[in-house]
C-alpha positions, 0 to 999 in steps of 0.5 A, a space after each residue: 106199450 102202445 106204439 105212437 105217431 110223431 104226434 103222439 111222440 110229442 104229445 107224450 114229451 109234453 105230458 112228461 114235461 109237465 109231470 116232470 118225468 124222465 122219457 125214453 125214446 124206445 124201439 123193439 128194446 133190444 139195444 137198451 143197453 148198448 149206449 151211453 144211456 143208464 137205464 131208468 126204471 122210473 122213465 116213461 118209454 115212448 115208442 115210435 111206431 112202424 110201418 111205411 109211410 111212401 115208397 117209390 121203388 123207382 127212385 130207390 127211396 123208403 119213408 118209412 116209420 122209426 118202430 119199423 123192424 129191419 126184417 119188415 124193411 126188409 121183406 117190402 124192399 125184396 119185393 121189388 128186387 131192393 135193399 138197404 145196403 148195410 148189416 148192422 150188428 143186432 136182431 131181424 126185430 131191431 128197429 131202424 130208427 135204432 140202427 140211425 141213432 146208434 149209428 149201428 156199424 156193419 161189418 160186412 156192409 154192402 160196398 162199405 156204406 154205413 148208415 150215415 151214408 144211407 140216411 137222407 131225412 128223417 123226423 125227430 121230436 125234441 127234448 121240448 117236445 117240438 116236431 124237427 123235420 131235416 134232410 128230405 126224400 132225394 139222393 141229391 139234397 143240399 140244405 145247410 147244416 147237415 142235421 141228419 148226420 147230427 141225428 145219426 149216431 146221436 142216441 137220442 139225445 138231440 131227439 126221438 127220431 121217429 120218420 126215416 127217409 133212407 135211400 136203397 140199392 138193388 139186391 145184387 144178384 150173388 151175395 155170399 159169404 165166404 168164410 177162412 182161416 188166417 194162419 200166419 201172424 197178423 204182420 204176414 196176412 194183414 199186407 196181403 189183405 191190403 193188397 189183395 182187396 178186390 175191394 170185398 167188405 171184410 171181418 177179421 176175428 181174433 180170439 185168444 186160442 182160436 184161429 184167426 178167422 176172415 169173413 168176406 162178403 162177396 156180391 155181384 153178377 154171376 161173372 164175380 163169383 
């Protein structure tokens, strides 16, 4: 499948338009099954393309395409000591323009932001085939009805997003995660947790038969550790 521009985004929702055909906005096609979307076997796949469109280091902001992989996004950031503050659940190939229209959750996310939080403007070619640009490329932009959390975590169906403006933060230092078991009943621990959050993003995970597990990501300078 051929990756295409936001042109050839709207170029093929006009093609399916006129030959009357269900269309799918599609990533690396590892979610297809994590939305409220029913799979259609008889749906023309249109695919965004990846790949970075302007990147300005000093600002902390990415424009980049919505086929680019969170490892590529990831890989240019390291480069010049950044990253996109959020682990969202999904593979290194999941693309970004998944993770904004599923509104991905990160359970151990850098300084609890989500991606809502992250987002600053993005591109999206509508169910008509009409090419929407919302939000912009700064920190500080205040433009009427936000549009871009109306995109995000929307699954596509206000449009297929294919151009994400996303704001970065430096990679700190020390990032690890620290990993526990929780013996006490839930009653016991879940107190102190409220009560001892430094603040770290924290994972509680709970299994029938297991040992209840803590997972803390812990980041910073050398002095926090």
């Amino acid at each position: 499948m051929m990756e295409l521009s936001t042109a050839g985004v709207a170029s093929a929702v006009h093609e399916a338009i006129s030959t009357n055909v269900v269309a799918r906005g599609v990533g690396s096609g590892t979610w297809l099954f994590g939305g409220p979307v029913a799979n259609d076997a008889a749906a023309a796949v249109v695919r965004p393309r990846g790949g970075v469109i302007e990147y300005t280091p000093g600002d902390l902001v990415i424009s980049v395409h919505a086929g680019t992989t969170l490892e590529e996004l990831s890989a240019v950031c390291a480069a010049s000591d950044q990253m996109l503050a959020i682990a969202p659940y999904g593979s290194p190939r999941s693309t970004i323009g998944a993770v904004v229209a599923t509104a991905s959750a990160a359970p151990l996310s850098y300084e609890d932001f989500t991606i809502r939080d992250l987002v600053l403007g993005l591109t999206a070619v509508t169910g008509t085939g009409d090419i929407v640009r919302v939000g912009g490329k700064v920190v500080k932009n205040v433009a009427g009805f936000d549009l871009v959390r109306l995109n995000t975590g929307a699954f596509g169906t206000l449009g297929v997003i294919t151009e994400v403006s996303i704001r970065l933060h430096a990679k700190p230092i020390m990032d690890h995660v620290v990993t526990g078991t929780l013996d006490d009943a839930p009653n016991a621990w879940v107190l102190r947790l409220i009560a001892n959050r430094a603040p770290l993003p924290m994972l509680v995970r709970m299994a029938p038969g297991e040992p209840t597990q803590l997972f803390a990501r812990c980041t910073g300078n050398e002095a926090r550790a």
